[in-house]
PDBQT receptor file of N, H, CA, C and O in Angstrom, charges set to zero:
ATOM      1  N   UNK A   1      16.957  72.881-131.450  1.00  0.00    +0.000 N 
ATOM      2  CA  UNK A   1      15.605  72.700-131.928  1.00  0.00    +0.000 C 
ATOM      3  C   UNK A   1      15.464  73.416-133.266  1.00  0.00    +0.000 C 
ATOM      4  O   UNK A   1      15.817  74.572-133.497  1.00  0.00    +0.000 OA
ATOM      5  N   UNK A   2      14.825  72.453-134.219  1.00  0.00    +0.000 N 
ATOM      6  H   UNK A   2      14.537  71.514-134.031  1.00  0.00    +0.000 HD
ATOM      7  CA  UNK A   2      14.759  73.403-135.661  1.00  0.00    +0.000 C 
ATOM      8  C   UNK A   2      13.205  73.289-135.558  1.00  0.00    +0.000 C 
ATOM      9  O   UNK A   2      12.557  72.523-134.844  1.00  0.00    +0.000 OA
ATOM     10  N   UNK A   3      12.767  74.218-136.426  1.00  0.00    +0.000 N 
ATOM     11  H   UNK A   3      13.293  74.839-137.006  1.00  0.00    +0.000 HD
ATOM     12  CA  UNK A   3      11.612  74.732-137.140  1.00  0.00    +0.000 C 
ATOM     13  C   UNK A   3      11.291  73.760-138.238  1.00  0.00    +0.000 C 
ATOM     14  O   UNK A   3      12.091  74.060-139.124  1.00  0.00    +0.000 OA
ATOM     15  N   UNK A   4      10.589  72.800-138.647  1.00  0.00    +0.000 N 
ATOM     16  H   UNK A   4       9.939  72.555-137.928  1.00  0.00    +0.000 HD
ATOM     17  CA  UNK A   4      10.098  72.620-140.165  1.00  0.00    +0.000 C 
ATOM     18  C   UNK A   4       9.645  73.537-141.034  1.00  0.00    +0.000 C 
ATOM     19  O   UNK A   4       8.487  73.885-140.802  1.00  0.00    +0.000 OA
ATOM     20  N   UNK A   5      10.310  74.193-142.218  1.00  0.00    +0.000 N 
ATOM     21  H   UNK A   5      11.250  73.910-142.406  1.00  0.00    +0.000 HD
ATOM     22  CA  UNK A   5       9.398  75.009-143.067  1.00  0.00    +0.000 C 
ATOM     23  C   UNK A   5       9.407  74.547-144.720  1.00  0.00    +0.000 C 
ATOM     24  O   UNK A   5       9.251  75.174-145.767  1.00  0.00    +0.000 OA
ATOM     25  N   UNK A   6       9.649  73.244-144.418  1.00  0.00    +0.000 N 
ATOM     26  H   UNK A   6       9.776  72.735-143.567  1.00  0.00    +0.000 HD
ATOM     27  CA  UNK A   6       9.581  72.891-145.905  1.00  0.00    +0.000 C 
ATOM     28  C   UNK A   6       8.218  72.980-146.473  1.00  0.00    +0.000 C 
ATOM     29  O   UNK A   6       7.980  72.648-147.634  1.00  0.00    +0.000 OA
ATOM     30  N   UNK A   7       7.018  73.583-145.375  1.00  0.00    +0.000 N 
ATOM     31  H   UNK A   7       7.212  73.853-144.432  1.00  0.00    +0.000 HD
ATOM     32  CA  UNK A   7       5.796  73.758-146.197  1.00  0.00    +0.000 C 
ATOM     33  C   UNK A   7       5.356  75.336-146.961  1.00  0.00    +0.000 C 
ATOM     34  O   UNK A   7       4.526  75.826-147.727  1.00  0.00    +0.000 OA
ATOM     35  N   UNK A   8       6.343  75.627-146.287  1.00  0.00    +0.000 N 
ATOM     36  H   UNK A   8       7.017  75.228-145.665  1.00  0.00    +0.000 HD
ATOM     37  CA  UNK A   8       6.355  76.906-147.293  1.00  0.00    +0.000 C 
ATOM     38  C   UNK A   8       6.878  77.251-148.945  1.00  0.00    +0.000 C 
ATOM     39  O   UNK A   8       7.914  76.738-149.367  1.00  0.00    +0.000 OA
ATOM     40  N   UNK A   9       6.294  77.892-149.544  1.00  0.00    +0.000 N 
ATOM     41  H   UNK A   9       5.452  78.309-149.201  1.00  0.00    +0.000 HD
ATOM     42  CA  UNK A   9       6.422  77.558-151.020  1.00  0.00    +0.000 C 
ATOM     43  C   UNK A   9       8.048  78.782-151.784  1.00  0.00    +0.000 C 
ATOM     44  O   UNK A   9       8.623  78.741-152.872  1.00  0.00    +0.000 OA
ATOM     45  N   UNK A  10       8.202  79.491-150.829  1.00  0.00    +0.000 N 
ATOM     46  H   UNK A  10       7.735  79.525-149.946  1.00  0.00    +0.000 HD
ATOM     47  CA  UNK A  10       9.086  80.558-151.105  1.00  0.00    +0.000 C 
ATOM     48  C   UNK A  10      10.631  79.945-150.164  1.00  0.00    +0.000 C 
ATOM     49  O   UNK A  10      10.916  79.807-148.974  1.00  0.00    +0.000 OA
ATOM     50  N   UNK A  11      11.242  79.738-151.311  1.00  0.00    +0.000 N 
ATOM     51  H   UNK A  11      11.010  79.850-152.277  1.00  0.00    +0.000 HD
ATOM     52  CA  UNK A  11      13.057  79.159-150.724  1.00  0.00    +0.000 C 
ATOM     53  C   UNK A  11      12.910  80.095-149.909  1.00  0.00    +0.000 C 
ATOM     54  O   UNK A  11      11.846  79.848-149.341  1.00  0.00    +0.000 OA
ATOM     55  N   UNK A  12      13.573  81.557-149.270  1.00  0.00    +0.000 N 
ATOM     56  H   UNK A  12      14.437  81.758-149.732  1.00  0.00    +0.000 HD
ATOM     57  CA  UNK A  12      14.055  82.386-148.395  1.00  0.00    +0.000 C 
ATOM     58  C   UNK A  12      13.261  81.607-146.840  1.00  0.00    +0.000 C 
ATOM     59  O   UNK A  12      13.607  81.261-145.711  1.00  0.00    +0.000 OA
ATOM     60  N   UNK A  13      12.434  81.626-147.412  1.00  0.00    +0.000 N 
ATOM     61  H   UNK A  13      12.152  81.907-148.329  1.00  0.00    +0.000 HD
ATOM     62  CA  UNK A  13      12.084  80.853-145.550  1.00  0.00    +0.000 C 
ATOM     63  C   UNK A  13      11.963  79.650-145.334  1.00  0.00    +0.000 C 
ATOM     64  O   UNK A  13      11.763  79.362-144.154  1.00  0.00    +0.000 OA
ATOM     65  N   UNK A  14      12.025  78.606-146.244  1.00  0.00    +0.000 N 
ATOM     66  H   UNK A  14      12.188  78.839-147.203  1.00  0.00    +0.000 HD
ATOM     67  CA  UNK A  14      12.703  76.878-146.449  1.00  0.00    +0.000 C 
ATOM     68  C   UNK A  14      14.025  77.246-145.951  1.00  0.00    +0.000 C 
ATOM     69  O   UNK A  14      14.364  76.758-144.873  1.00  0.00    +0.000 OA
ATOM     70  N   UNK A  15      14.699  77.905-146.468  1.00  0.00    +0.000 N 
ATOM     71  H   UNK A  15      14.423  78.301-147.344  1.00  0.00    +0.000 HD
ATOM     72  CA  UNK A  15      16.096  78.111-146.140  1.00  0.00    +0.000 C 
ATOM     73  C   UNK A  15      16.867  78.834-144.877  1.00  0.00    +0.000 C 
ATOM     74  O   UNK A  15      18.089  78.760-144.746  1.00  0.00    +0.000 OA
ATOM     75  N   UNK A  16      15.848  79.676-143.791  1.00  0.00    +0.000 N 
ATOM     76  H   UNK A  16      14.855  79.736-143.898  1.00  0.00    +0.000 HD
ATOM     77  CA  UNK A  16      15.784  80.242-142.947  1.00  0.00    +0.000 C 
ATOM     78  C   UNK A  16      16.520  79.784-142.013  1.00  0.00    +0.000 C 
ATOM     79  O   UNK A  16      16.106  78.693-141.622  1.00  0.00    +0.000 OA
ATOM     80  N   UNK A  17      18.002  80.371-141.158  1.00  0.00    +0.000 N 
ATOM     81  H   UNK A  17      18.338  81.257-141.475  1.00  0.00    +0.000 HD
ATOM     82  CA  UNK A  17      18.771  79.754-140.169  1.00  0.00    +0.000 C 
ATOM     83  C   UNK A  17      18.524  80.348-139.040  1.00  0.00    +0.000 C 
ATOM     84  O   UNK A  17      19.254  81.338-138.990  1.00  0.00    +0.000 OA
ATOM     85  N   UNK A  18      17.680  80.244-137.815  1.00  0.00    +0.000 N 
ATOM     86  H   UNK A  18      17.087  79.440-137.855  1.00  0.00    +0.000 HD
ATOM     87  CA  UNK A  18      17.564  81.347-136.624  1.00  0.00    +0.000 C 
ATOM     88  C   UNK A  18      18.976  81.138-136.088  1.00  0.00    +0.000 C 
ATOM     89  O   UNK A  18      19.555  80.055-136.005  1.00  0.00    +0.000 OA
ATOM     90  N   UNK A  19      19.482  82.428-135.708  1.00  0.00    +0.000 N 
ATOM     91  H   UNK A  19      19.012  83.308-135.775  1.00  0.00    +0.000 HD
ATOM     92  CA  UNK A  19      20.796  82.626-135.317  1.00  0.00    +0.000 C 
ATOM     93  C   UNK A  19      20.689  82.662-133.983  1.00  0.00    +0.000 C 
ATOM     94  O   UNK A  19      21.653  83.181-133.418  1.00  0.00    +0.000 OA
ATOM     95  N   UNK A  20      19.745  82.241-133.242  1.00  0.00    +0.000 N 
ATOM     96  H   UNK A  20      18.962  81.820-133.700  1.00  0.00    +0.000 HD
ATOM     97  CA  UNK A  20      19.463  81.882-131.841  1.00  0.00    +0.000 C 
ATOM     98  C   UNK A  20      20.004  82.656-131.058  1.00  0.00    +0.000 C 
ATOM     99  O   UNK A  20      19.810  83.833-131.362  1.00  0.00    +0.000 OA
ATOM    100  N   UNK A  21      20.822  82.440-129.851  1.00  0.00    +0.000 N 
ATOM    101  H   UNK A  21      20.979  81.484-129.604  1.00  0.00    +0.000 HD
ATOM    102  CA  UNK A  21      21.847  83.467-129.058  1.00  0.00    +0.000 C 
ATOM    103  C   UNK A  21      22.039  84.458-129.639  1.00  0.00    +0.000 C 
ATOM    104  O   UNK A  21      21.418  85.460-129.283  1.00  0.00    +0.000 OA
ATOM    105  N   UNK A  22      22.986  84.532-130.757  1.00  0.00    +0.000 N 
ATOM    106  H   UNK A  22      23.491  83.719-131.046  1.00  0.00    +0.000 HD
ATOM    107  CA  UNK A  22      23.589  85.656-131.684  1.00  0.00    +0.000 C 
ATOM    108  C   UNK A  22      22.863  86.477-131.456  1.00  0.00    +0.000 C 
ATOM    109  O   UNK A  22      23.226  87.312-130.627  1.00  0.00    +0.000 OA
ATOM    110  N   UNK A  23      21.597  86.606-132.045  1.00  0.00    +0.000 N 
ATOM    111  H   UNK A  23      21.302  85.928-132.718  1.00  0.00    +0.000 HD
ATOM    112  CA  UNK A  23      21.123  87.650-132.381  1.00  0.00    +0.000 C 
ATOM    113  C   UNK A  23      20.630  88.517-131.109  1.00  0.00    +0.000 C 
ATOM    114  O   UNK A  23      20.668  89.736-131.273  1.00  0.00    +0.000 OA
ATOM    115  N   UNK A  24      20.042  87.904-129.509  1.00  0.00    +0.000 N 
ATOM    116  H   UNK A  24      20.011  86.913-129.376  1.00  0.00    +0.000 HD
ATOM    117  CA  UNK A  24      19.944  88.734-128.466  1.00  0.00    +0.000 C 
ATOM    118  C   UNK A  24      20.949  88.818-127.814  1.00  0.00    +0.000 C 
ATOM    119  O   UNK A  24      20.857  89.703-126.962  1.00  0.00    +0.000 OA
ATOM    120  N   UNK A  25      22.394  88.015-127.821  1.00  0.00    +0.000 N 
ATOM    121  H   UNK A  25      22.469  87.297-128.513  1.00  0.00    +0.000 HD
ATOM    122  CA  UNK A  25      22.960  87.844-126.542  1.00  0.00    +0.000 C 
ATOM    123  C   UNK A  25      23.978  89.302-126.636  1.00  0.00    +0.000 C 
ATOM    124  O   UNK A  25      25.086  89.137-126.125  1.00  0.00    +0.000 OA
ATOM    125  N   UNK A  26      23.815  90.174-127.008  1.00  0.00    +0.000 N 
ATOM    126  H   UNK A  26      22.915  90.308-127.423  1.00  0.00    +0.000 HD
ATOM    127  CA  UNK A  26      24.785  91.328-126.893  1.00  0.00    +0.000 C 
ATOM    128  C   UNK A  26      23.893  92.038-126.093  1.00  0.00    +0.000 C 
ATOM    129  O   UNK A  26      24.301  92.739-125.167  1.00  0.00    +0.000 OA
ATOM    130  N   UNK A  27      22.693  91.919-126.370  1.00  0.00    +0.000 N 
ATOM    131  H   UNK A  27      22.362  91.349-127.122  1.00  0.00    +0.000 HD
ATOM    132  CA  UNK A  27      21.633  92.991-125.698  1.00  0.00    +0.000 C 
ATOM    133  C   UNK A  27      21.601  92.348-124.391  1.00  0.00    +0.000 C 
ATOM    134  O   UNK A  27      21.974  92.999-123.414  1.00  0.00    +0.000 OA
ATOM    135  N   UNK A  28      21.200  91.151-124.258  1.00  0.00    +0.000 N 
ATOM    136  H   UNK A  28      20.897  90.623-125.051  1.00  0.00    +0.000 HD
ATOM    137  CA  UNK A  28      21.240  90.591-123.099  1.00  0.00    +0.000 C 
ATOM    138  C   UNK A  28      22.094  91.172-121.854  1.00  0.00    +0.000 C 
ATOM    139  O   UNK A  28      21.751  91.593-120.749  1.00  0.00    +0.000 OA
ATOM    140  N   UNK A  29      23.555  90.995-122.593  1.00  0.00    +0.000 N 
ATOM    141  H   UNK A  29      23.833  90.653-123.490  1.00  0.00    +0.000 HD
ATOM    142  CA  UNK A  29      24.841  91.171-122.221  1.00  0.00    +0.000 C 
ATOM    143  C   UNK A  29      24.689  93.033-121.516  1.00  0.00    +0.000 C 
ATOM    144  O   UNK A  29      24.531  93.439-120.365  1.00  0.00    +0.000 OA
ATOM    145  N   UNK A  30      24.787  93.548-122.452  1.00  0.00    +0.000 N 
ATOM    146  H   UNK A  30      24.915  93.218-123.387  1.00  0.00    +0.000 HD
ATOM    147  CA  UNK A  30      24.246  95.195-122.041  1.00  0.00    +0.000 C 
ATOM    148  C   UNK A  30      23.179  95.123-121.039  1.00  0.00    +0.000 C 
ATOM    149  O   UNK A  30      23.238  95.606-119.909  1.00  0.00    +0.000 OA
ATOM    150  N   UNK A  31      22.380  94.597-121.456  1.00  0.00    +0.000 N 
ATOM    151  H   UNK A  31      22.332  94.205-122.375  1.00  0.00    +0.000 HD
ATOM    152  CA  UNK A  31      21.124  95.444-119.994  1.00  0.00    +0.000 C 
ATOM    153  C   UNK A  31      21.874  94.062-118.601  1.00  0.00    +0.000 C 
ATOM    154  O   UNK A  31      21.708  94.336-117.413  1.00  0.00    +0.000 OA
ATOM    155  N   UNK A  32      22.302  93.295-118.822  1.00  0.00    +0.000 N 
ATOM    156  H   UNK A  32      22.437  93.072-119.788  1.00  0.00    +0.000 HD
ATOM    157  CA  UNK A  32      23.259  92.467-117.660  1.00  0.00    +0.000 C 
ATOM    158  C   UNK A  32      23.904  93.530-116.804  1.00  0.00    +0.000 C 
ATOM    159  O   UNK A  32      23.660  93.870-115.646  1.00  0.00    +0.000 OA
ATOM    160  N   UNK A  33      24.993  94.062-117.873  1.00  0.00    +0.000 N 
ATOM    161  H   UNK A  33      25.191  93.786-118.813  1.00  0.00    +0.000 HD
ATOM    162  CA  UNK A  33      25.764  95.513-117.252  1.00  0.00    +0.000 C 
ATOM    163  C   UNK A  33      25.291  96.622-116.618  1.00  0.00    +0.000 C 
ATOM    164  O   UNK A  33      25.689  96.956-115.502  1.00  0.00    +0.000 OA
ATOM    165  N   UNK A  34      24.415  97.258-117.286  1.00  0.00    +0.000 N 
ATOM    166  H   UNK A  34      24.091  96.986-118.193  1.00  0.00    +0.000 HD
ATOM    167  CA  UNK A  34      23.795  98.116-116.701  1.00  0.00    +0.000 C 
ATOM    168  C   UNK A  34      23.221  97.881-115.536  1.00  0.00    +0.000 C 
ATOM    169  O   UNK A  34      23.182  98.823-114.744  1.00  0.00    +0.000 OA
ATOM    170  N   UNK A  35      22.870  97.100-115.298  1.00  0.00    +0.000 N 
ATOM    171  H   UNK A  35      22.901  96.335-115.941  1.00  0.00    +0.000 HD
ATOM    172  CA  UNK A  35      21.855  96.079-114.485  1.00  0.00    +0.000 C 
ATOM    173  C   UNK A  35      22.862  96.359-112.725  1.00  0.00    +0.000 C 
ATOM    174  O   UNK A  35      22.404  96.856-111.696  1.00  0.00    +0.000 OA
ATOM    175  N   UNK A  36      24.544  95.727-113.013  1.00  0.00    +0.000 N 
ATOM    176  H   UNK A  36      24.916  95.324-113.849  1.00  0.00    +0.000 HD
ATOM    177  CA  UNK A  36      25.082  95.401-112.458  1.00  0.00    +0.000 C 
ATOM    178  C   UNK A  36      25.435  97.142-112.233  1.00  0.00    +0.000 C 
ATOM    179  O   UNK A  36      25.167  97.508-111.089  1.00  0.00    +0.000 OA
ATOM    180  N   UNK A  37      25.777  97.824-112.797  1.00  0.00    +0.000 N 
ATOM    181  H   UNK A  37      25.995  97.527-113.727  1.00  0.00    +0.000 HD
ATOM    182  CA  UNK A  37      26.070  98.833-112.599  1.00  0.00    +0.000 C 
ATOM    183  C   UNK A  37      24.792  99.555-111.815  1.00  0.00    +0.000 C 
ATOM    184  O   UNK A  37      25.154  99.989-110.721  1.00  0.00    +0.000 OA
ATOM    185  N   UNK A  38      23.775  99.725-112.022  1.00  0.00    +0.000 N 
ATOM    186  H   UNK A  38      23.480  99.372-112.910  1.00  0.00    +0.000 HD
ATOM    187  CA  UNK A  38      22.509 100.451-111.153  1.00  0.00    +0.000 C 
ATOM    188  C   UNK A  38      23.220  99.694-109.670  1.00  0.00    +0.000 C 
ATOM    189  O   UNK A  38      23.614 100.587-108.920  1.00  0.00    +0.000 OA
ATOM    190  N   UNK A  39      23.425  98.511-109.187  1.00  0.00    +0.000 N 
ATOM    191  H   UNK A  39      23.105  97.786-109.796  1.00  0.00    +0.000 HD
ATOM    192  CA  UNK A  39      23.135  97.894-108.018  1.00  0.00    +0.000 C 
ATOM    193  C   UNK A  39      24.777  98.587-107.766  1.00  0.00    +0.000 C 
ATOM    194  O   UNK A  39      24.943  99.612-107.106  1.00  0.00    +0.000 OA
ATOM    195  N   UNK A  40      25.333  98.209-108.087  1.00  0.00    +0.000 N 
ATOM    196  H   UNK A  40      25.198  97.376-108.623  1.00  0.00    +0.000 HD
ATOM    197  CA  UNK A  40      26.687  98.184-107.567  1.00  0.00    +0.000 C 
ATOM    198  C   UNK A  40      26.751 100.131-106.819  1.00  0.00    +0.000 C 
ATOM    199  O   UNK A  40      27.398 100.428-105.814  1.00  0.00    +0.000 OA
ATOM    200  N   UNK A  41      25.977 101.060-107.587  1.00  0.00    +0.000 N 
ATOM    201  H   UNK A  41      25.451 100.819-108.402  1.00  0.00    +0.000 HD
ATOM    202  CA  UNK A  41      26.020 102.696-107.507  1.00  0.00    +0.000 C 
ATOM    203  C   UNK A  41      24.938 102.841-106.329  1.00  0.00    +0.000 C 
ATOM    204  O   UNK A  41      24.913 103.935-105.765  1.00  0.00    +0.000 OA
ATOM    205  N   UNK A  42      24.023 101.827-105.890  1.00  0.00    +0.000 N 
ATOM    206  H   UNK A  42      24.044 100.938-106.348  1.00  0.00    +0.000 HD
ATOM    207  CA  UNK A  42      23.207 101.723-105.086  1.00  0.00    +0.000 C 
ATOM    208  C   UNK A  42      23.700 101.826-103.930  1.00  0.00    +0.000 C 
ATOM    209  O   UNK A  42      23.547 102.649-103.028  1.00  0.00    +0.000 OA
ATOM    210  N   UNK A  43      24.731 100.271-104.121  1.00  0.00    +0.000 N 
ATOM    211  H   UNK A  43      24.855  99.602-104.854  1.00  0.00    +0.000 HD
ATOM    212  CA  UNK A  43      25.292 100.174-102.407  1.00  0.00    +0.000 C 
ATOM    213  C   UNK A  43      26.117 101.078-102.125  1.00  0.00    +0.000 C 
ATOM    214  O   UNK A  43      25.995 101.560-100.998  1.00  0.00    +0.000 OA
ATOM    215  N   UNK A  44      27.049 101.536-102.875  1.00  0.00    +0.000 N 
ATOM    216  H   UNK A  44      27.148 101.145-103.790  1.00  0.00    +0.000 HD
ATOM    217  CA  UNK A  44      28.131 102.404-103.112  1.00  0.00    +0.000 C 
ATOM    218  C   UNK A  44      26.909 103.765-102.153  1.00  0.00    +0.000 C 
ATOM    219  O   UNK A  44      27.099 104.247-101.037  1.00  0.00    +0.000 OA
ATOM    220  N   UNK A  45      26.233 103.924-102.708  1.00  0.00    +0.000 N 
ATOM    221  H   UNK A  45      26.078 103.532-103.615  1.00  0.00    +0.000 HD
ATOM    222  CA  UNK A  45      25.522 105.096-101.753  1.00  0.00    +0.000 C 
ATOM    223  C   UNK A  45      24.810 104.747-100.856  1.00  0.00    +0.000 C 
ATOM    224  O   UNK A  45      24.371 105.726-100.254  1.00  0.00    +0.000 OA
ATOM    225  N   UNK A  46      24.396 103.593-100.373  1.00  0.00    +0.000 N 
ATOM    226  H   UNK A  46      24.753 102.798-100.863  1.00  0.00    +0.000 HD
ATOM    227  CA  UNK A  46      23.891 102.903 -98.920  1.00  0.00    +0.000 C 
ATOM    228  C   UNK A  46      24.843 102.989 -98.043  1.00  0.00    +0.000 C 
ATOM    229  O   UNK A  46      24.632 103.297 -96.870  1.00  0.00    +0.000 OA
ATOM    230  N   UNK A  47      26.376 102.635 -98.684  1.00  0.00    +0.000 N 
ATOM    231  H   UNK A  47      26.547 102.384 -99.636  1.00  0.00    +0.000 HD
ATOM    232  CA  UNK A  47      27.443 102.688 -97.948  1.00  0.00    +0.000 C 
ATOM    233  C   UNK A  47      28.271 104.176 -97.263  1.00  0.00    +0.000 C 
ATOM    234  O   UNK A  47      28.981 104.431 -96.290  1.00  0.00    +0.000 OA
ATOM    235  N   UNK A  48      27.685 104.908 -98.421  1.00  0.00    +0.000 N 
ATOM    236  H   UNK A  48      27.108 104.701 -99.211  1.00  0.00    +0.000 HD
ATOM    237  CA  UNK A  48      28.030 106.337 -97.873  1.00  0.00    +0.000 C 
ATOM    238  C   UNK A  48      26.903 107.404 -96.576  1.00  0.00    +0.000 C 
ATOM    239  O   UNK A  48      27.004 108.281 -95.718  1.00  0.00    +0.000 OA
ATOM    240  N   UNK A  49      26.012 106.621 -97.180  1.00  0.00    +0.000 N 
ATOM    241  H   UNK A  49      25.930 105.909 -97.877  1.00  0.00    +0.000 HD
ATOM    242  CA  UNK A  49      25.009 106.961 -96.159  1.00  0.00    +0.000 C 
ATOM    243  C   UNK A  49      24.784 106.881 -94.586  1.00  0.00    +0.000 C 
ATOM    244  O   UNK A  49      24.800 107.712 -93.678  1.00  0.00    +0.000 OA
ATOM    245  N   UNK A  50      24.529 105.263 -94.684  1.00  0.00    +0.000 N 
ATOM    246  H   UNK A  50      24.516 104.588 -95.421  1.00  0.00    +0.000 HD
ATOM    247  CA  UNK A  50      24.963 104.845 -93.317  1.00  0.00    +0.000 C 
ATOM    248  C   UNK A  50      26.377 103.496 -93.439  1.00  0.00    +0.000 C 
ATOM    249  O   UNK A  50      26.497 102.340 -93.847  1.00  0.00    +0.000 OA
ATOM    250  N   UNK A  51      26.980 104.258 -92.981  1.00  0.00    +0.000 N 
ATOM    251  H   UNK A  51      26.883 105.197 -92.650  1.00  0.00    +0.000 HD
ATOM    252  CA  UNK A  51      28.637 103.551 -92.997  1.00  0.00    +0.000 C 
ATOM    253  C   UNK A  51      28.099 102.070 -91.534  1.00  0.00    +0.000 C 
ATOM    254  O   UNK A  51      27.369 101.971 -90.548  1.00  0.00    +0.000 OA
ATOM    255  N   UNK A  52      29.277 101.059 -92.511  1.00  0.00    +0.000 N 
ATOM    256  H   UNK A  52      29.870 101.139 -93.312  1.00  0.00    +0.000 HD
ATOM    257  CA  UNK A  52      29.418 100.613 -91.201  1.00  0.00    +0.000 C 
ATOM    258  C   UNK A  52      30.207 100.525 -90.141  1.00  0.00    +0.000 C 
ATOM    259  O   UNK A  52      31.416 100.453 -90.361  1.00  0.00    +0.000 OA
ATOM    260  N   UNK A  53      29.782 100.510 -88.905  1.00  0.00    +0.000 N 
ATOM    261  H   UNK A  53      28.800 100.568 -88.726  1.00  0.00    +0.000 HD
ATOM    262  CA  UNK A  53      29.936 100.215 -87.912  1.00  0.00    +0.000 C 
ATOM    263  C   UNK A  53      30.884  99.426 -87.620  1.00  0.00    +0.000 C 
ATOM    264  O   UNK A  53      30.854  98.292 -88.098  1.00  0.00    +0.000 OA
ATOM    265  N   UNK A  54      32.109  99.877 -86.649  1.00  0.00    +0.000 N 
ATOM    266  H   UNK A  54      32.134 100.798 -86.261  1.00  0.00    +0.000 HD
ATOM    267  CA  UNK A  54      33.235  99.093 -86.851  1.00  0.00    +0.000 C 
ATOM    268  C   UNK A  54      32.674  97.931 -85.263  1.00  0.00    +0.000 C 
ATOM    269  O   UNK A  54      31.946  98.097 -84.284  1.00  0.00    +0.000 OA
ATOM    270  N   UNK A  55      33.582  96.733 -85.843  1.00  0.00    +0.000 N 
ATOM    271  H   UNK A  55      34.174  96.598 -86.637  1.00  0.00    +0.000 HD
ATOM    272  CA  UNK A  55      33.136  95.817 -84.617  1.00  0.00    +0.000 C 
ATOM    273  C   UNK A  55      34.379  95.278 -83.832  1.00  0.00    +0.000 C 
ATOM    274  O   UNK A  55      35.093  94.385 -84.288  1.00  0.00    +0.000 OA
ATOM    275  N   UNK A  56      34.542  95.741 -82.897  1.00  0.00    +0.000 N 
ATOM    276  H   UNK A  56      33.962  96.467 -82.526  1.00  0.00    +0.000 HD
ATOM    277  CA  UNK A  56      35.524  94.993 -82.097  1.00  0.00    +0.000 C 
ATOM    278  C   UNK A  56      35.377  95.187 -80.821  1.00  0.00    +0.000 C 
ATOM    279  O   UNK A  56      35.014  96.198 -80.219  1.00  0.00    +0.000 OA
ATOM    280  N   UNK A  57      35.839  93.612 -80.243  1.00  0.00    +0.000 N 
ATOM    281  H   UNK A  57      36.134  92.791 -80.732  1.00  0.00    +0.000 HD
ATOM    282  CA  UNK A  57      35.886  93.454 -78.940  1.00  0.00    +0.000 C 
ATOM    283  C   UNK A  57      35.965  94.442 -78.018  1.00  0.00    +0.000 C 
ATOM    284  O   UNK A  57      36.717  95.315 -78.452  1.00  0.00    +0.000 OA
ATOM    285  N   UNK A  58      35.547  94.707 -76.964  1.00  0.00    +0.000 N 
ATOM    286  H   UNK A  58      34.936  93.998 -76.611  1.00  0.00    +0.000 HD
ATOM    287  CA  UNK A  58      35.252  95.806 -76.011  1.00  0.00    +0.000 C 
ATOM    288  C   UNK A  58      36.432  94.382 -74.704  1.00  0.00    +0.000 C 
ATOM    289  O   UNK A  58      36.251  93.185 -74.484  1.00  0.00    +0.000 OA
ATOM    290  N   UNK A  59      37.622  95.465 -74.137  1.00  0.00    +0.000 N 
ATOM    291  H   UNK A  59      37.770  96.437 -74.317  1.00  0.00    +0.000 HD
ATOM    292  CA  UNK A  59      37.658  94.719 -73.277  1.00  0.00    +0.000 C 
ATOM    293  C   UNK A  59      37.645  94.796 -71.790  1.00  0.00    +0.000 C 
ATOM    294  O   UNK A  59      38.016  95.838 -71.251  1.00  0.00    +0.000 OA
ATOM    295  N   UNK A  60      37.162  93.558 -70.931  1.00  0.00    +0.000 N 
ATOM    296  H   UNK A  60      36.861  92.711 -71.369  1.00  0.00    +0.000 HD
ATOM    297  CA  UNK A  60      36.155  93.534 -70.133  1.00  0.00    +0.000 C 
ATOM    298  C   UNK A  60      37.458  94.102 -68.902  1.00  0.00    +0.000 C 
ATOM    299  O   UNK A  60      37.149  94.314 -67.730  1.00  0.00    +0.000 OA
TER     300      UNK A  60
């Protein structure tokens, strides 16, 4: 999707390229990580907390 700005009277923004992705997708990318990292340190201590429970057959 482009912008029309040929009504503007100053070239620099007639000429204007939005670098779309580029310009957020690193940040994106970072708070993604972090993101993944909070959850992943979460379970990691749910898991230390209450462990699970081993399951096996009891026999009769």
């Amino acid at each position: 999707m482009t912008v029309d700005r040929s009504y503007s009277p100053y070239e620099s923004i007639r000429n204007y390229h939005d670098r779309g992705m580029m310009k957020w997708g690193a940040f994106a990318t970072g708070e993604l990580s972090e993101a993944q990292r909070k959850l992943r340190e979460k379970e990691e201590l749910e898991n230390e907390t209450f462990p699970k429970k081993a399951t096996s057959k009891l026999d009769d």
